[in-house]
C-alpha positions, 0 to 999 in steps of 0.5 A: 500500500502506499505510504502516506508519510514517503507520499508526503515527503517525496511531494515536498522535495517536488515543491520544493525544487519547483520553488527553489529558483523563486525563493532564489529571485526573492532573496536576491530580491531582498538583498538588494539597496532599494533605489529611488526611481522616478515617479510614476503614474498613479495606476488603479486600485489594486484588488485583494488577490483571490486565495489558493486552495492546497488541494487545487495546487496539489491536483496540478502537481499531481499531473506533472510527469515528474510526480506521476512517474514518483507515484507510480514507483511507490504504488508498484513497490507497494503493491508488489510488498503486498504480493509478496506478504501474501501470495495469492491463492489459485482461483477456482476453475470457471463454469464451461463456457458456451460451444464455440460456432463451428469451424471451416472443415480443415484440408484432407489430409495426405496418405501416408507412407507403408512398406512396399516390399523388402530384399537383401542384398549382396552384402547382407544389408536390409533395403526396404521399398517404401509405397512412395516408390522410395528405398531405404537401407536399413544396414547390413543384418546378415552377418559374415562367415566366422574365422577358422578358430583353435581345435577344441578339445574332446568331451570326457566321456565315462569309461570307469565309474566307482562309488565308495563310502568314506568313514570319516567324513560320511561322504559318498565319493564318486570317480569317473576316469577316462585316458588317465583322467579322473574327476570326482565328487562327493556329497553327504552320505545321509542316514545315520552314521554308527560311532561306537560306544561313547567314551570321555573326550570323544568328538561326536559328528552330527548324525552319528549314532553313540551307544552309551549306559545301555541307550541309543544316541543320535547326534543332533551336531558335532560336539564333544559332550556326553550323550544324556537328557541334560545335554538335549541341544546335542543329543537326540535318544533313540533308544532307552535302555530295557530292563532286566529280566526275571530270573527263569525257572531251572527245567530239567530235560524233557522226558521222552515220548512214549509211543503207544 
């Protein structure tokens, strides 16, 4: 908005520059020694002057160019704080207006342009024949005969196949030989995998099968401890260990079969 107070001191800098060869005049005016002239006619009575409105005086400054331009700068600044202090908002969309007359119809529009036909050449490339007679290279698509590369090496073929069992890793371990070749693999036996009757420091391996106090134990995992219920995370039982039984009658031998 604009500043009333920056309004009123840009318009007195404007009065006051418009007056400053007046004032000028006035005190050189006043400076000077009166001197005696000669006497002139008398002339007729004077009026009293008519008083001036400040609001009149203000009207034909404002029309001035130089205050116009003034104003002008002020009124854009000042609008253009307040745009600033407050962005406007998207308005809403407006109602649909009326359908327009309708318009010329438009020249026809040109054919366009198909494929016609297509070959390859001698050199391997695609051209295509377009319906407008003309032909286009695509480039070459068919490619060139390869170079006589290095003999490969003959497959391995199976000429001996075995199959054994290796203990101490659990492993099935398979061999192919072929002209004094050999190539083999090995992977996890699976089941379970007999380890004797536990004794202190043994080092069980998962899935083997320990006997102990009379019961079956299976390994959960490779471990060093000994197989009983408190050590549940290592140990899996399989089978407990039965009771004794009773002491059986003596039976003397039988008597023979007497024939009738």
């Amino acid at each position: 908005m604009l500043d009333p107070v920056e309004f009123g001191k840009a318009m007195a800098a404007i009065v006051k520059d418009a007056c400053a060869p007046l004032l000028k005049r006035i005190e050189e005016l006043e400076a000077r020694q009166p001197e005696r002239g000669e006497k002139g006619d008398i002339g007729e009575a004077g009026r009293d002057a008519e008083p001036v409105a400040v609001v009149d005086v203000v009207d034909e400054l404002v029309k001035t160019d130089a205050l116009k331009t003034l104003v002008d700068l002020h009124v854009a600044a000042a609008v253009d704080e307040y745009v600033k202090s407050n962005p406007p908002k998207d308005g809403r969309d407006g109602e649909r207006g009326p359908p327009g007359e309708k318009g010329d119809p438009g020249e026809s529009g040109k054919d366009g342009i198909g494929l016609a036909g297509a070959v390859i050449d001698r050199d391997g490339g695609l051209v295509v024949t377009l319906t407008n007679g003309e032909a286009k290279s695509l480039g070459v698509i068919v490619g060139r005969d390869g170079k006589d590369g290095a003999n490969g090496r003959d497959g391995l073929s199976v000429s001996e196949v075995s199959r054994t069992y290796d203990p101490e890793a659990h492993e099935v371990v398979e061999r192919w030989a072929q002209a004094g070749e050999q190539k083999e693999l090995r992977y996890p036996a699976g089941g379970i995998r007999p380890g004797g009757f536990w004794r202190e420091g043994l080092k069980s391996l998962s899935g083997q099968a320990i006997t102990h106090d009379g019961a079956l134990w299976i390994a959960k995992r490779d471990n060093a401890t000994k197989p009983c219920l408190e050590n549940a995370d290592d140990w899996q039982l399989a089978a407990r260990k039965g009771r004794d039984g009773k002491d059986g009658k003596v039976v003397g031998p039988t008597e023979p079969v007497k024939l009738g």
